[in-house]
C-alpha positions in Angstrom: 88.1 61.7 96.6 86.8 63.6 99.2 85.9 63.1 103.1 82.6 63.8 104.6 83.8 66.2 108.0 81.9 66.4 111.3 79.6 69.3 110.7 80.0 71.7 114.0 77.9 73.9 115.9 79.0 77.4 116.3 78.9 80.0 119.1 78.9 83.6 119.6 82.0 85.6 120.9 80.5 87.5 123.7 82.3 89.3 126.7 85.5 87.1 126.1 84.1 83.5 126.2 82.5 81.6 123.0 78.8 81.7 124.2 75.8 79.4 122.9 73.1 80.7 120.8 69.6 80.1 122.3 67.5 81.6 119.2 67.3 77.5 118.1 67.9 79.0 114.6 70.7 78.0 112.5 72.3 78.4 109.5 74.3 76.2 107.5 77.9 76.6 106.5 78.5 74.6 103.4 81.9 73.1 102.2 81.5 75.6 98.6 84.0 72.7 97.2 82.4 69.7 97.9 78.7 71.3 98.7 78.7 69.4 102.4 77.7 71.5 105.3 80.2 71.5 107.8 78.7 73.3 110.3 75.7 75.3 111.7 75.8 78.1 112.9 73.7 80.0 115.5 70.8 83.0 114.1 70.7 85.8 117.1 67.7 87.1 118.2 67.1 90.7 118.9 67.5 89.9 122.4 70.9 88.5 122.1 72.1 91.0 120.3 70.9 93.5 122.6 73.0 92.0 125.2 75.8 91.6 123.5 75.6 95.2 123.0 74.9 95.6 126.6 78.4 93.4 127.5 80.2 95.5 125.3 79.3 99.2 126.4 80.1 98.2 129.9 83.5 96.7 128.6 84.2 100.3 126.7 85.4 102.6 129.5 88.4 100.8 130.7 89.4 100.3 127.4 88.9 104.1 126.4 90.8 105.3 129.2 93.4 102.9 128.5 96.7 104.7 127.0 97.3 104.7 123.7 100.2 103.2 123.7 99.1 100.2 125.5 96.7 99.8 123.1 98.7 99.8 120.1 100.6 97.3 122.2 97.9 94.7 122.1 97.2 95.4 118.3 101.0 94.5 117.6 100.6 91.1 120.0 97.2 90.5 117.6 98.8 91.0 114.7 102.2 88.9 115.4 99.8 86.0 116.8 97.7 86.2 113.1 101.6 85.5 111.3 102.5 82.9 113.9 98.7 81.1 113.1 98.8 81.7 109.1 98.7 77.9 108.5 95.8 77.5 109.8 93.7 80.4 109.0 94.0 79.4 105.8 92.7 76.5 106.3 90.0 77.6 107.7 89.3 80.5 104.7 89.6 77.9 102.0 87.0 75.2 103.7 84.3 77.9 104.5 85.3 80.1 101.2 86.5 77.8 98.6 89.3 80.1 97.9 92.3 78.5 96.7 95.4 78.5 99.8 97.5 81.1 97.9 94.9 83.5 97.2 93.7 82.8 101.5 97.0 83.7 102.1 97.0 86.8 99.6 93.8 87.6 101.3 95.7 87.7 104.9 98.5 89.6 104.2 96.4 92.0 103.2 94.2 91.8 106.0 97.9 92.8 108.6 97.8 95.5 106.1 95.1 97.2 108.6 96.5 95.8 111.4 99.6 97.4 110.8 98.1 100.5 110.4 96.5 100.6 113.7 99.1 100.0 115.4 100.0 103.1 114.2 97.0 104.7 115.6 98.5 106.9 118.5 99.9 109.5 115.7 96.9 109.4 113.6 94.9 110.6 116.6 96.9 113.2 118.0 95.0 116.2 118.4 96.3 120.3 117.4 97.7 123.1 120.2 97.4 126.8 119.8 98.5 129.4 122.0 96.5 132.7 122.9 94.6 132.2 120.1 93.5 135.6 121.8 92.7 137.3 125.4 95.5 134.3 126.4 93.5 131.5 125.4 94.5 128.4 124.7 92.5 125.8 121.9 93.2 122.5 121.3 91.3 119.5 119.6 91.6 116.2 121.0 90.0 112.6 119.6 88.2 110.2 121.4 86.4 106.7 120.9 82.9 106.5 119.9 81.5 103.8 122.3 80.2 100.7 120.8 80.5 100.6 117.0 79.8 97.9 114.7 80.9 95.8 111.4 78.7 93.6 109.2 81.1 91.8 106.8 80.5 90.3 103.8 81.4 86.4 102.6 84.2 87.0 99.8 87.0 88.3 102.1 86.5 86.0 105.2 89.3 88.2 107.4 90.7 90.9 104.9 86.9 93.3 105.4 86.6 92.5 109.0 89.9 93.4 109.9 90.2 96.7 107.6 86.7 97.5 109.0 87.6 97.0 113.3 91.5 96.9 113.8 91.3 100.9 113.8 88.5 101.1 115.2 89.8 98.6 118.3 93.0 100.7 118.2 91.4 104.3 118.5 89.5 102.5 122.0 86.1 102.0 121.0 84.1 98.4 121.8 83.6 96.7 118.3 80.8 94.8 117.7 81.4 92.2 114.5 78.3 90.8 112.8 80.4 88.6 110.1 78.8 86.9 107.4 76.6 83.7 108.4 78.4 82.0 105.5 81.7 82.4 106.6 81.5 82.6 110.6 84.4 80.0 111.8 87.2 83.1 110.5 85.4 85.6 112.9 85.2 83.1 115.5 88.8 81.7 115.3 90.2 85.7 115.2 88.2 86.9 118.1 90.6 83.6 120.2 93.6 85.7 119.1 92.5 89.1 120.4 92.0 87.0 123.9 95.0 85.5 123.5 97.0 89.2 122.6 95.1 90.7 125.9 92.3 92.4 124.2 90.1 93.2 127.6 86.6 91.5 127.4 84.1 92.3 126.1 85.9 94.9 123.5 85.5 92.6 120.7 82.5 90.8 120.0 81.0 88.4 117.2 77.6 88.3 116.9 76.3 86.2 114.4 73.4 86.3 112.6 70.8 87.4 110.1 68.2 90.6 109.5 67.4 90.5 113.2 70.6 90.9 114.5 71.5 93.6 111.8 68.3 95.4 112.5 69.1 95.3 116.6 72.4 97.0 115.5 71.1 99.6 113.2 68.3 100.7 116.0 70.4 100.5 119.1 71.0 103.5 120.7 74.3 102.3 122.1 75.7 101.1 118.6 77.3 104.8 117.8 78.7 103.7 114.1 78.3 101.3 111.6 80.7 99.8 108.7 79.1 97.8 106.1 80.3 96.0 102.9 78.0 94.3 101.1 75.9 94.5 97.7 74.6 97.5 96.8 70.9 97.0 97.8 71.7 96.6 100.9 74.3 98.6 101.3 71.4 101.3 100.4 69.2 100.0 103.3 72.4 99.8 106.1 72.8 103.8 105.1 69.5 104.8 105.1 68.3 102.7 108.7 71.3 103.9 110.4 71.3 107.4 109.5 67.5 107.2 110.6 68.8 106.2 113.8 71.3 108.8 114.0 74.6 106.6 113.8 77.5 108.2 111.8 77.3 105.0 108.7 79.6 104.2 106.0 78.3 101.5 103.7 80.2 100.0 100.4 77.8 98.3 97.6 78.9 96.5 94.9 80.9 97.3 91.7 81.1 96.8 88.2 84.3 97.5 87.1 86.0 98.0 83.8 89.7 97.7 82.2 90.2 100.0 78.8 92.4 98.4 76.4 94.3 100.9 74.2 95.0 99.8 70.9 99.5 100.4 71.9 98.8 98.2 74.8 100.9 95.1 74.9 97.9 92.7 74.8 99.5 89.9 75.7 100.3 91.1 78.8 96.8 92.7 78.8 95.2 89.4 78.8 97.2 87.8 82.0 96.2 90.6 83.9 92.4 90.3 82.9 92.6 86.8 83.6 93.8 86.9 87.0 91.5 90.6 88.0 88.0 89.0 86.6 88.5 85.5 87.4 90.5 85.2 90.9 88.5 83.8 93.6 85.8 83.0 90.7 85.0 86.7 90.6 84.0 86.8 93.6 85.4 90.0 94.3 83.9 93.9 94.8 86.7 95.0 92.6 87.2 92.4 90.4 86.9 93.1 86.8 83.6 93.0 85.3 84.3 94.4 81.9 87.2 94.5 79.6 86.7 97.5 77.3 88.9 97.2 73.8 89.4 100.7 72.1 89.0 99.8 67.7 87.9 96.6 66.6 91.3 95.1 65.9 92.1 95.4 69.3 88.9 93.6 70.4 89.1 90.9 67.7 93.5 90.2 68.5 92.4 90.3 72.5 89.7 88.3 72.2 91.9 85.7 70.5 94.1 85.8 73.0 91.8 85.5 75.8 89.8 83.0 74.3 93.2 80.3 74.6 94.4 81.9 77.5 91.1 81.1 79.8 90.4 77.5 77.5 93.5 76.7 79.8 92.3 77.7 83.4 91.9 75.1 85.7 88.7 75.4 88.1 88.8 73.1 91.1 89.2 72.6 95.0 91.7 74.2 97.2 92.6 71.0 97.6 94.3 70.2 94.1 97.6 72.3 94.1 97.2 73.5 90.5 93.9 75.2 90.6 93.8 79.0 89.7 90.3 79.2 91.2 87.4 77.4 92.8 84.1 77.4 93.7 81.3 80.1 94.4 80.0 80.5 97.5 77.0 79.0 97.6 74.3 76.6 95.2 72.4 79.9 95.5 74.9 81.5 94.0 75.7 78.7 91.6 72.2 79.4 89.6 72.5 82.8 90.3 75.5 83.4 87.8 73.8 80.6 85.6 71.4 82.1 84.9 72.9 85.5 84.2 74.8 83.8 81.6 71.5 82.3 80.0 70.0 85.8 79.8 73.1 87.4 78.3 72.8 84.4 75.6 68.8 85.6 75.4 70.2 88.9 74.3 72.4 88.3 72.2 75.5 87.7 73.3 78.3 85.9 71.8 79.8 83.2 73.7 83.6 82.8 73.4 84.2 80.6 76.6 81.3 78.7 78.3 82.1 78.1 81.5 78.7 76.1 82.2 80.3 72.7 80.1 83.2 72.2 82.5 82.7 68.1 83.8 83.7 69.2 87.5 80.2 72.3 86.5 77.6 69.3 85.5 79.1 66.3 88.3 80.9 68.1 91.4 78.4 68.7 94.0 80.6 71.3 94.4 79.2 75.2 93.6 81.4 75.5 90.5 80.9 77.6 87.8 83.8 77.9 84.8 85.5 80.8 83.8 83.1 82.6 80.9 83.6 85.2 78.7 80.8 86.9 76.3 81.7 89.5 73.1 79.8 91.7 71.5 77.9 92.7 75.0 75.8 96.3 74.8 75.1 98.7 77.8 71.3 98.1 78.4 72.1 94.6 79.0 71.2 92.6 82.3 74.4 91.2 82.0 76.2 94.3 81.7 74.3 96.8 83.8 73.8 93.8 86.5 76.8 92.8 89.0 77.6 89.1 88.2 79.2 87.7 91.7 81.2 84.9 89.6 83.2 84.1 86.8 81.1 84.9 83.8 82.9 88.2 82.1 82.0 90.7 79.4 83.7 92.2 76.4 82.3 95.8 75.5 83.7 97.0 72.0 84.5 100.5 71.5 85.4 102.8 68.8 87.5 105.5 70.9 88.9 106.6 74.6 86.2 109.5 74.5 83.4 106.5 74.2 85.0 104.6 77.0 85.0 107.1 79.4 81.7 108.3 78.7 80.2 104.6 78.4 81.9 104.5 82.3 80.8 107.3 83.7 76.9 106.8 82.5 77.3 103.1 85.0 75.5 103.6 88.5 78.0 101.8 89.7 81.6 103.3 90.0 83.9 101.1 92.2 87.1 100.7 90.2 88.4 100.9 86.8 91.5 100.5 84.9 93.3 101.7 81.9 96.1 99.3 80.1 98.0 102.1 77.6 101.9 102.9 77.4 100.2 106.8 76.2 101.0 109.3 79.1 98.6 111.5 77.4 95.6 108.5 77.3 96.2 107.4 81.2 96.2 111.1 82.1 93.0 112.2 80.3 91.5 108.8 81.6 92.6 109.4 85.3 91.1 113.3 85.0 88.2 112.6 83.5 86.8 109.1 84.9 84.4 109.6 87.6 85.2 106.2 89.7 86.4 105.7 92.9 89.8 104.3 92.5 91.2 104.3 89.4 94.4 102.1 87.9 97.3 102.3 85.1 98.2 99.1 83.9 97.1 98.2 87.6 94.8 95.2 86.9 93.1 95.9 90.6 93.0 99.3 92.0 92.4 98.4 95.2 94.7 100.4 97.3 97.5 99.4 99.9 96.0 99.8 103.6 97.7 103.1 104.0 95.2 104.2 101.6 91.9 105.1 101.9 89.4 102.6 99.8 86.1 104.1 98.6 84.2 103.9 95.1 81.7 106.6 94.2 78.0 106.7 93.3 75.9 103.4 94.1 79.5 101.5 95.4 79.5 104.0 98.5 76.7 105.3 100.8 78.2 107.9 103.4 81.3 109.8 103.5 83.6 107.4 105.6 86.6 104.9 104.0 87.6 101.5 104.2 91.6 101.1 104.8 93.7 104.4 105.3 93.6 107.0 108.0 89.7 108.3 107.6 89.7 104.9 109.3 90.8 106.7 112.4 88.6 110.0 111.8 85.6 107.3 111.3 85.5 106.1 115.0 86.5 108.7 116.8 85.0 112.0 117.6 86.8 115.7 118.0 86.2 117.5 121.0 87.9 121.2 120.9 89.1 123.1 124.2 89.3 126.6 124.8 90.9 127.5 128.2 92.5 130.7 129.9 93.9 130.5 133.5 93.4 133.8 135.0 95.6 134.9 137.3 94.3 137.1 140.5 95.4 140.5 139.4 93.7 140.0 135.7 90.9 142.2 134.9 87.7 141.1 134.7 85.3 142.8 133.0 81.6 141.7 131.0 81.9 141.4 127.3 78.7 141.5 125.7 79.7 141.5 122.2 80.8 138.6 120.5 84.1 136.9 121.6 86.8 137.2 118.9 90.5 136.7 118.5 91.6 140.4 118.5 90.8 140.5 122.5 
């Protein structure tokens, strides 16, 4: 049974205080597991986002000139209040995400992953001292903040992308501008409380929310010195391209479709739990999920598929509500059809169907954006279903003959996120590691996706621009390198015209 909630109307975070829209454009933020909208949320002009930008780069000097290690005392206030209000964030992740509690609360341990790292961010920008590097002069580099730099976050990680994308940048003193996803705003809203709370200065963090106005106002700002995006990879394209127009320093991640090799000496029992929880956790709605299992010899394929087949028969799909569900909703009805109809196309093409996700009673009666776990054999490369990436749970099995074929079939993908290799062959994973041109890259790691310590990028179409996500290019991102050379004369040194060019052997 379920309870129709108040729906709610939203602010802006701006200069410290939740502020009004006044565009009188909203959006709707839907309930994904019971399809109610439970709230609407405020569409920023232009305008607004112009002075929102204007707010923050008056807030930025303070903060810049501010020590580092009163910064990183903030961050570590920030961070303990996120453990002290777990309970609720997830609360809050599951009713506007439709994840289930544990993977919310999987989703925000990882998210104090970045915090944690910021904190750390006074050694990470230390700068490097030489002496008389020649004629007794000195040179040293030093970091400092941008200025006003922004995020644009996707839906599918509510507090995990924001976080990895601002906490260093926050940390290293610039004024962060967050423009999260108009389907999930109430996580952006409820964090920016907490950096008021932990003493964050106003107007150094910001949410701005919004659609292709306010991302456009960001990309052609002059103030807005960097941008971080994560997003599909269309528009991941666009963010990279505007910006760089605008000469911002951008990094922009796009989508992935990403594959697990099964060796023939893998265990594939062990194999198949591991699929099941990479492709169909929080209903695939993942950047790194897996896409793609990738069985080496036809006996492996026909004993894994087996295996599967009973393994994801038993999944239960449902609401974050019921304690038992492994995972719930999509996002959105749009998103519903969308992965619907993928799966009717890959049926057009000949496909075979092993689980069919589109039967499940709580699919055809829940107004709920379900979709059921699905898995389709005997799927080809040229394939919409293959070369496409499917944001929910429908999953493909691509047969293979040999390791050589697997890596090559890989490689040929525009897309290059992650990828995995299940094998107990030394020789196999270290071939596969060499050769494999994706970004991050996993042995008998179902996920890839690397501790915050790490930096996060995938290659080709999954990454526009040279900057990470997580790890310390984080720091190197937002910050920019100034380098000093100085002599102090004293009144008895000779001066004297040099005319040729300086070098170290003066």
């Amino acid at each position: 049974m379920t309870t129709t909630q108040a729906v709610k109307v939203l602010t802006h975070f701006i200069g410290g205080e939740m502020v009004e829209g006044t565009s009188n454009r909203f959006g709707d933020v839907y309930n994904p597991s019971t399809g109610e909208v439970i709230a609407k949320v405020p569409l920023a002009t232009a305008e607004e986002t112009h002075q929102a930008i204007e707010t923050a780069q008056k807030a930025f000097p303070e903060w810049r000139d501010l020590s580092v290690g009163k910064r990183a005392d903030i961050i570590l206030k920030f961070r303990n209040l996120l453990t002290e209000n777990q309970d609720q964030l997830t609360q809050i992740i599951c009713t506007e995400s439709g994840k289930t509690v544990d993977d919310a609360k999987g989703e925000i341990t990882r998210a104090l992953e970045s915090v944690d790292l910021a904190i750390g961010a006074p050694h990470l920008v230390k700068g490097e001292y030489s002496v008389n590097v020649g004629g007794q002069i000195n040179a040293y580099s030093a970091k400092y903040p941008l200025g006003v730099v922004a995020a644009i976050s996707p839906f599918n990680f509510p507090i995990m992308v924001p976080l990895a994308q601002t906490s260093m940048a926050v940390a290293v003193g610039n004024a962060v501008i967050l423009k999260a996803s108009e389907k999930v705003p109430m996580t952006a809203l409820f964090i920016s409380e907490l950096w008021k709370k932990a003493g964050l200065p106003d107007g150094i963090w910001t949410v701005i929310n919004g659609d292709k106005d306010a991302v456009n106002e960001l990309l052609e700002n002059p103030k807005v010195q960097a941008i971080s995006f994560v997003g599909s990879t269309p528009v991941a394209q666009y963010i990279y391209e505007t910006g760089s127009k605008y000469g911002k320093r951008v990094n922009a991640f796009g989508g992935g479709k990403n594959n697990m090799v099964v060796m023939p000496d893998a265990n594939l029992t062990q194999v198949a739990d591991a699929f099941i929880g990479a492709a169909y956790g929080a209903a695939s709605q993942r950047c790194m999920a897996i896409s793609t299992i990738i069985p080496v010899g036809e006996e492996t394929a026909d004993q894994l598929v087996a295996i599967l087949k009973e393994k994801i028969n038993a999944l239960k799909v449902g609401s974050y509500t019921e304690a038992d569900t492994d995972f719930g909703p999509v996002i959105s009805q749009q998103s519903k059809e969308a992965v619907l109809n993928a799966i009717a196309r890959g049926v057009e093409e000949g496909v075979e169907v092993v689980c069919d996700g589109r039967d499940l009673d709580i699919v055809i009666q829940s107004k709920g954006f379900f979709v059921g776990p699905t898995l389709l054999d005997k799927v080809k490369p040229g394939m919409d279903i293959y070369e496409q990436e499917v944001f929910g749970p429908a999953r493909n099995v691509v047969r293979v003959s040999s390791l050589e074929e697997a890596i090559e079939l890989i490689n040929q993908h525009e897309l290059a996120n992650g990828v995995t290799i299940y094998t107990n062959d030394g020789a196999a994973a270290r071939k596969f590691t060499t050769e494999i041109d994706v970004g991050m890259v996993g042995v008998n790691v179902p996920i890839p996706i690397p501790v915050g310590y790490y930096n996060f990028a995938g290659f080709k179409g999954s990454r526009f621009g040279e900057g990470h996500m997580f790890g310390p290019d984080q720091a190197r991102f937002f910050t920019k390198t100034k380098t000093v050379s100085e002599r102090w004369p004293t009144e008895t040194t000779v001066s004297t015209s040099t005319f040729a060019f300086p070098s170290n052997n003066e």
